[in-house]
Steps between C-alpha positions, in 0.01 A plus 500: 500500500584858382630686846289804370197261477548389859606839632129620342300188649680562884359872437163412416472212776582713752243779291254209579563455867524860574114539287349148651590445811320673776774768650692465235472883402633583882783234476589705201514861643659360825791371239484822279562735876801252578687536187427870513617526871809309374585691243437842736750332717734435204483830418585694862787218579647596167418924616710432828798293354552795234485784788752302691706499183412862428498602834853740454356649195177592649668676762697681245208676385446732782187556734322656216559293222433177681175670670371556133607157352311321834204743440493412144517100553190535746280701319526298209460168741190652634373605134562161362274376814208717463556437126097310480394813663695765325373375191146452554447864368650691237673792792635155656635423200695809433614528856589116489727642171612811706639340795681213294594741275677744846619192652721379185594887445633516824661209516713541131570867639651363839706192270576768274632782733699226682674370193598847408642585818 
């Protein structure tokens, strides 16, 4: 058997269990929030080994440099939370743009000011 053939009939058996079987729709979403926590947690262990690494450089900044770049990095976190919100209307939309927008700005300017320096 063709391995694309049985990767395509292990996808629609498990299609099939998650449709029939009574709580199969909750087994599901419990599975979906663990591989999403996982990958969250991916995602700040990787954050805190590079500011370890970085952690000279980002001093190098200065106070106000640094306060921007931090600034920058949590409004756009906070944006790309309330991103289901923010873009439930057309002024959410355009401030979900805006404060991407200011957050990667601010954060070339800082990488850019640094570099020059």
């Amino acid at each position: 058997m063709n391995t694309t053939v049985r990767n395509i009939l292990i996808v629609l058996a498990i299609a099939a269990l998650v449709a029939l079987i009574q709580g199969g729709v909750t087994a599901a979403n419990v599975a979906i929030q663990a591989v999403t926590l996982a990958f969250l947690g991916t995602l700040v262990w990787f954050a805190s080994l590079s500011y370890r690494e970085r952690r000279v450089q980002l001093y190098s900044l200065g106070d106000r440099r640094r306060a921007l770049l931090y600034v920058a990095l949590g409004v756009a976190a906070l944006t790309l939370t309330a991103t289901s919100r923010l873009l439930g209307s057309g002024a959410g939309s355009v401030a979900w743009l805006l404060l991407l927008g200011g957050s990667a700005y601010a954060v070339f300017a800082v990488l850019w000011s640094a570099r020059k320096d």
